[in-house]
Every structure is written in C-alpha cells, then in structure tokens.
N, C-alpha and C positions, 0 to 999 in steps of 0.2 A: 937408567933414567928414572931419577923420582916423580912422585905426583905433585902438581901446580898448586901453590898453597900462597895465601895473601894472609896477614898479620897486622893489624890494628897495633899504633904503640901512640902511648902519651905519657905526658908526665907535667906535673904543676908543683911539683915540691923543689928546692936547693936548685939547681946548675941544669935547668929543664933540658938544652939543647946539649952538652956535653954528656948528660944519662941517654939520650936520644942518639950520641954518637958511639957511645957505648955498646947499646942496647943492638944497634946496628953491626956492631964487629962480633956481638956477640953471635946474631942471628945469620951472620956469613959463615959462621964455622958448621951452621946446622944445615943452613939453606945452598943451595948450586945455584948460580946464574940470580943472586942478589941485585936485585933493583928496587931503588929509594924513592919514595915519592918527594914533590916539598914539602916543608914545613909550614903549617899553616898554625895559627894561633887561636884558640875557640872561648868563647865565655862559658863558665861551667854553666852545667845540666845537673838538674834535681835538688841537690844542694850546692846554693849557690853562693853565698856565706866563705869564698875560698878562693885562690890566685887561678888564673888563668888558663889554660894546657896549651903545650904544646902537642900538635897530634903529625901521623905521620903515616904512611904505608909500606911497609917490604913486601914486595913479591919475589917467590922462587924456587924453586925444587927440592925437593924434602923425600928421604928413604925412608923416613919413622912415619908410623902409621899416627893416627889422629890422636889416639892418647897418648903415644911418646913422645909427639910432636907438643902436644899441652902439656905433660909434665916437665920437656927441657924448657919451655916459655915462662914455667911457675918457678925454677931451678934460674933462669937468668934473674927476673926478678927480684929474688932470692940474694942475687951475688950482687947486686944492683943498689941493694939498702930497702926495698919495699917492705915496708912495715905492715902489722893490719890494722886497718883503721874500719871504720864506718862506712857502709856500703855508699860507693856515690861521693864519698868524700876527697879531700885534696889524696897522691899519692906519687912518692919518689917515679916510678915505672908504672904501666900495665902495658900488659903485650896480651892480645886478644887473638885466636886463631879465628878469621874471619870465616875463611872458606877453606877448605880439602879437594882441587878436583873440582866436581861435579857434583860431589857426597851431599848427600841430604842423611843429616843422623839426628836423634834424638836421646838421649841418658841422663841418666842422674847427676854426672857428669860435665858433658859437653853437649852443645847443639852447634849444627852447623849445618846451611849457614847460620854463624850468628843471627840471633832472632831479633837485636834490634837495629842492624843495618840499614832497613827502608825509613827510620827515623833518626839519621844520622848524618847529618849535612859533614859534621868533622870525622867521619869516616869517608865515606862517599867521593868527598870532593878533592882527595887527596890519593884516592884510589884511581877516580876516571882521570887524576894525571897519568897514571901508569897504564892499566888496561881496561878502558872504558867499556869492550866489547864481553869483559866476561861475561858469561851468562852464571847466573843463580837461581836455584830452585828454592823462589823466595811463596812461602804462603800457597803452596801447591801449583804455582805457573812459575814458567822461566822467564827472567826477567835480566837484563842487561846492567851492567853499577850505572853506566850514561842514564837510563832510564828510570831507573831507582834515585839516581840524582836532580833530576828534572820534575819526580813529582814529592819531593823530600818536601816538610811544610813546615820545619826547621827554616828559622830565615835567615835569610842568604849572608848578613851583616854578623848574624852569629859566629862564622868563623871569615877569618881572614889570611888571606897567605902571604906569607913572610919575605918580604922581598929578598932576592939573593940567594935562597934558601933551596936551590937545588942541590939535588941527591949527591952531585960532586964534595959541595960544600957540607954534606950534615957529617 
C-alpha cells in the first residue's frame, strides 16, 4: 500500500480539458485508487495578461517517494508538450504535488505541503470536492483543505466550476 498523495493539475494553453484528460491517464498509471475532482475554470493569477485554466484535483496512492513522485510529474509534463515559459505565465500542463501523507518537507527542490495552497481558491475548492477532511501541516498547525478553503481570501467568483465536469466525464 502506497502513501496518500493529492496532485494539483491545470492547464490554459491548446485543448485545456483533453491535456487534463491526458494528464489524468497518465497519473493512473503512477497513482492506485485514482480519484478526480471536477473541473473548475479560474481567472489567471499574477500574470494575468493570458487564457484562462482549467484546474483540477487527483488524489491516490503512490509507491515513489516525494522526489520520484515530482520527477515522473515533471516527465508527464514533459510528454504532454509543456514548454518553459515565464514564471506564472499561460502553460500546455502543470501538475503540482500538493501534499505526500502527512510529510511536512522542505528542499531546494520541493516543499510540501505546497506552500501556496492556503492562498488558492483554484486548488482548494476542487480538492474539498474530493477529500475535504485531509489534514495538512500548513504554516506549523494542522489544518483541514475544508478549512483552508473557508478562510481562502481568493474570491470566491475567481474560480468557477464547470458544469458536467465530473471526474467520470474529465
């Protein structure tokens, strides 16, 4: 039995929800017990100047440890068309390891949990579709994604979800 792993995916470039259905079959070959959030739609963050995202949640069981598990993420990507661009900028994929477990880590590398998840309505609210109750060891206390979604200051208009766009359907 692997450890419980949630995975961030968006995409705003070419055929957004067909890379997203991709991205999905790809991450069933890594992941056990694959579950999909919906699809929800977000206005870009930072630079804003670019199309739209589609964002999305996988949750599910994973035998690669946290950097094998980020290097086959950066290797789908990869097969995926994701170019480098500008930090923040439009891209074909990203697939983010959200959370490992329980794992609180920090590296040159990787952090996890992701460090900006309590400021991410288009994470968050596509995650408490799936497992509202996880806990994360966010900023030294544990804290719930339901609850990290509830004081999110992200407004609430900024993502939207997708009608139809259950996990059957992505």
């Amino acid at each position: 039995m692997g450890v419980k792993v949630a995975i961030g995916m968006g995409a705003n470039l070419g055929d957004r929800m067909g890379t997203l259905r991709r991205a999905a079959e790809e991450l069933g070959v890594a992941l056990a017990g694959l579950r999909l959030s919906p699809v929800y739609e977000t206005a870009p963050q930072i630079v804003v100047d670019q199309p739209p995202f589609l964002n999305a949640v996988a949750v599910g069981e994973c035998e690669l440890g946290p950097f094998g598990l980020l290097d086959a993420l950066k290797s789908i990507e990869r097969r995926l068309g994701r170019r480098p661009r500008e930090r923040y900028g439009p891209r074909e994929i990203d697939l983010d390891l959200l959370a490992y477990g329980g794992l609180a880590l920090t590296s040159d590398r990787l952090e996890i949990p992701h460090p900006a998840i309590p400021d991410r309505r288009f994470v968050l609210a596509p995650w408490a579709d799936l497992t509202p109750d996880w806990h994360l060891p966010i900023r030294g206390r544990l804290a719930t994604v339901a609850e990290l979604l509830a004081r999110t200051t992200d407004p609430p208009g900024s993502v939207q979800l997708l009608r139809g766009s259950t996990p059957a359907t992505l």
